[in-house]
C-alpha positions in Angstrom: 4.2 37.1 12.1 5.6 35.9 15.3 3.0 33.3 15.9 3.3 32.1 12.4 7.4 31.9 12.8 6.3 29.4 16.3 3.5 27.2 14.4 5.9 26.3 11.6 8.4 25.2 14.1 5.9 23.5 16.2 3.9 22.0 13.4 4.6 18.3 12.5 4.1 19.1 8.8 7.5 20.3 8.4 9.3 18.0 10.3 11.4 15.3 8.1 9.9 12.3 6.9 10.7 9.0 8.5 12.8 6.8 6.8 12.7 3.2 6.5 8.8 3.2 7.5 5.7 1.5 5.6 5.1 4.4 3.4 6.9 6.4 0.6 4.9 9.7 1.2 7.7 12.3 1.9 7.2 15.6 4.0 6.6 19.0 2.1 9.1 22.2 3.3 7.3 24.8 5.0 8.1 27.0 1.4 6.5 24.1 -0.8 2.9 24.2 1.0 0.3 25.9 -1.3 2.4 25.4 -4.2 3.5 21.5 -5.1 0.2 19.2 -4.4 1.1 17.0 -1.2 1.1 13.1 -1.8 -1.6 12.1 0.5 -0.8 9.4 3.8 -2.6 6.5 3.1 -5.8 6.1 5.4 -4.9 2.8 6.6 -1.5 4.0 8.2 -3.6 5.7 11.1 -6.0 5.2 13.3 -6.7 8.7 14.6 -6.6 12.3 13.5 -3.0 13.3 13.1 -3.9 16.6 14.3 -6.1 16.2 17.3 -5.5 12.5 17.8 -9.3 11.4 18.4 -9.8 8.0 16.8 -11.6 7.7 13.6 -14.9 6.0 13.2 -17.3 5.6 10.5 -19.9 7.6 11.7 -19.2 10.6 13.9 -15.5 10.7 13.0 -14.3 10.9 9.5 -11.3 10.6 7.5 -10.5 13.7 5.2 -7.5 14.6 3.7 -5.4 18.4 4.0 -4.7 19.6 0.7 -1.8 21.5 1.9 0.3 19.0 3.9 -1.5 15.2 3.0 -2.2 14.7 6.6 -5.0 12.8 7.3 -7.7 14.9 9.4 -10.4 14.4 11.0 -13.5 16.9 9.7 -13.3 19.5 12.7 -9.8 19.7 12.4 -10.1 20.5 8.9 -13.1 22.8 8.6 -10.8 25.6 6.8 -10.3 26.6 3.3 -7.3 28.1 2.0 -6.5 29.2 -1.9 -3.6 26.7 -2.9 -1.3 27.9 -5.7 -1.0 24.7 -7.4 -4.5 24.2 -7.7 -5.4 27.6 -9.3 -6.0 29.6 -6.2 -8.9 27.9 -5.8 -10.2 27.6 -2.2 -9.3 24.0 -0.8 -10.2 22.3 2.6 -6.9 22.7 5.1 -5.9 21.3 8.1 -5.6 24.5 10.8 -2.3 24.1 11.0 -2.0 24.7 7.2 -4.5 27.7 7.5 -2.6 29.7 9.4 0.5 29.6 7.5 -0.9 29.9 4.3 -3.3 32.5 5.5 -1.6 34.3 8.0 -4.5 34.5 10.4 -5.8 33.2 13.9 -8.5 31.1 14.9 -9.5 31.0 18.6 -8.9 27.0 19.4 -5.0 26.4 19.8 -4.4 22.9 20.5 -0.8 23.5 19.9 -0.2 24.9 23.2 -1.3 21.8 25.3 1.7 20.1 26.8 2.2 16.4 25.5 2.0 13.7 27.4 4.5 11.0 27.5 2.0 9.0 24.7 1.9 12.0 21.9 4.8 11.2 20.7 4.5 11.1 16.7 5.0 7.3 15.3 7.0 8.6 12.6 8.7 11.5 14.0 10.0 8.9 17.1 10.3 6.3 14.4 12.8 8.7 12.3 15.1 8.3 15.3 14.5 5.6 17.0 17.1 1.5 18.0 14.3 -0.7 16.2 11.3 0.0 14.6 8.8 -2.2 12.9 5.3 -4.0 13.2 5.1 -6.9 15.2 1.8 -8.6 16.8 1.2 -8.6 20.5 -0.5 -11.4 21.5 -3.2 -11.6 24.3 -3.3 -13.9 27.6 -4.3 -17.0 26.3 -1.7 -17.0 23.3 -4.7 -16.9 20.2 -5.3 -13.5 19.6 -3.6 -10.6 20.0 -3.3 -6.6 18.2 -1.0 -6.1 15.5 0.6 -2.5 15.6 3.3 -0.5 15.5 6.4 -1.0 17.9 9.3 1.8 18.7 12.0 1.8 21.1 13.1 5.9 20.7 16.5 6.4 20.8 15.8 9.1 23.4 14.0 7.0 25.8 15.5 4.0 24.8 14.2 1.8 28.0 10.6 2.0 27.1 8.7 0.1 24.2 6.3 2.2 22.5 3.1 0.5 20.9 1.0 2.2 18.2 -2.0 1.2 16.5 0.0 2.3 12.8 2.7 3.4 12.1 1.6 7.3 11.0 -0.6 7.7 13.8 0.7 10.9 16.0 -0.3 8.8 19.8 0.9 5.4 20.7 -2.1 3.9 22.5 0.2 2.6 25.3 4.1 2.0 26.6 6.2 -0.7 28.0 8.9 0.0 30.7 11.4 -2.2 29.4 14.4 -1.7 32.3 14.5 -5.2 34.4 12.5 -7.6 31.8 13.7 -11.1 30.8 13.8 -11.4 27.3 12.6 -15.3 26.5 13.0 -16.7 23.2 10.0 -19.4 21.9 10.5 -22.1 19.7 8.5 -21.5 16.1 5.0 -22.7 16.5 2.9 -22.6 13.2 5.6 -20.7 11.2 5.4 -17.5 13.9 8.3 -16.4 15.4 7.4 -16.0 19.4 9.1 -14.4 22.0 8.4 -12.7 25.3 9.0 -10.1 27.8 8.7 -11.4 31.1 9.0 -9.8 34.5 7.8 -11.8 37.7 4.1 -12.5 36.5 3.7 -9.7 34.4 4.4 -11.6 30.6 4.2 -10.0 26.9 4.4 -12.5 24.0 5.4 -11.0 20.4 4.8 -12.0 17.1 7.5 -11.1 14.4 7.1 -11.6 10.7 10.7 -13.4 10.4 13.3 -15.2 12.8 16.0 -12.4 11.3 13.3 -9.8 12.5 12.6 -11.7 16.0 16.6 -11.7 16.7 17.1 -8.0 16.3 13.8 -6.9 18.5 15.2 -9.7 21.3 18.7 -7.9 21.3 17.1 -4.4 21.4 14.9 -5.6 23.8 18.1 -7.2 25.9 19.9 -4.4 25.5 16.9 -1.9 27.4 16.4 -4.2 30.0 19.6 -4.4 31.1 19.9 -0.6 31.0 21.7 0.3 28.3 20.8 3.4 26.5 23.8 4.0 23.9 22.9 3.2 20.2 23.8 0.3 19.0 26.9 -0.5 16.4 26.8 -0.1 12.8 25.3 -3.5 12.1 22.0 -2.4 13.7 
């Protein structure tokens, strides 16, 4: 009982749903799994399983779906089956996590207890509480292409830009130190609103959807560079 009491604290699937992100799909209680059918995250809000954070692909790496929590799994990390009140009591395929609660017992793989490094942080858990939040396009050396994703600055590490691939996925794929950056605005140039981080020859350019969205990453951005790590006023 005591190691189920620590995996539903531990376990991301009863942690809060972010608000404010690109998806609607709210977070069951611990109490609700089994019994009230999850709504599922959409498969093209992550990149990797939210469980053991391996990238998908389409051949050795699979999207599935827990019926217990929505999460989107990869096929090792949801080889378990577990009878779901809501469905009859008919056996369904479960994320681990899931499987133990709802089953009460133990498998031998525990990938909880691995420490996380300064990447695992959750998109929408540090998204939930973060200064800015939204997707913006990072643009590569020569200014023509460049990766869309997700970008966070969490409100408890405020001088350091995350940068995820979506905005569910439970790894960012890298970080920006942000303390001691310029912040450079662009003028438009083909309708995109440009403008960079840039630290002796080390330079970012970003994409944002609108100017309005631009202006508010620029202050955030401002604001980390210079050091300061207080949350901003009510008008952010």
């Amino acid at each position: 009982q005591d190691a189920i009491d620590r995996k539903e604290k531990r376990s991301e699937t009863f942690k809060t749903a972010v608000h404010a992100l690109e998806t609607d799909t709210p977070a069951l209680k611990a109490e609700e799994l089994g019994r009230r059918a999850p709504q599922w995250v959409r498969d093209n809000l992550v990149t990797m399983c939210m469980r053991c954070r391996e990238p998908f692909n389409a051949i050795t790496r699979r999207r599935h779906h827990c019926r217990a929590c929505g999460y989107v799994v990869c096929a090792r990390c949801s080889d378990y089956k577990a009878e779901l009140q809501y469905d009859g009591n008919r056996p369904n395929r479960v994320c681990q996590e899931c499987f133990i609660f709802l089953t009460g017992h133990t498998v031998l793989e525990d990938r909880e207890g691995k420490h996380k490094g300064i990447l695992e942080k959750g998109a929408a858990e540090v998204s939930s509480r973060s200064l800015l939040c939204s997707s913006l396009q990072l643009l590569d050396k020569n200014g023509k292409g460049g990766t869309r994703g997700w970008f966070v600055i969490p409100q408890d590490d405020p001088l350091v830009l995350y940068v995820y691939a979506a905005p569910q996925d439970v790894r960012a794929h890298t970080s920006i130190p942000l303390l001691g950056y310029e912040v450079r605005d662009m003028p438009q140039s083909e309708s995109r609103h440009l403008f960079q981080l840039v630290q002796s020859r080390q330079v970012f350019t970003f994409v944002a959807d609108t100017e309005e969205l631009k202006q508010r990453w620029m202050k955030a951005m401002a604001r980390s560079a210079a050091g300061i790590t207080e949350e901003e006023d009510a008008d952010e």
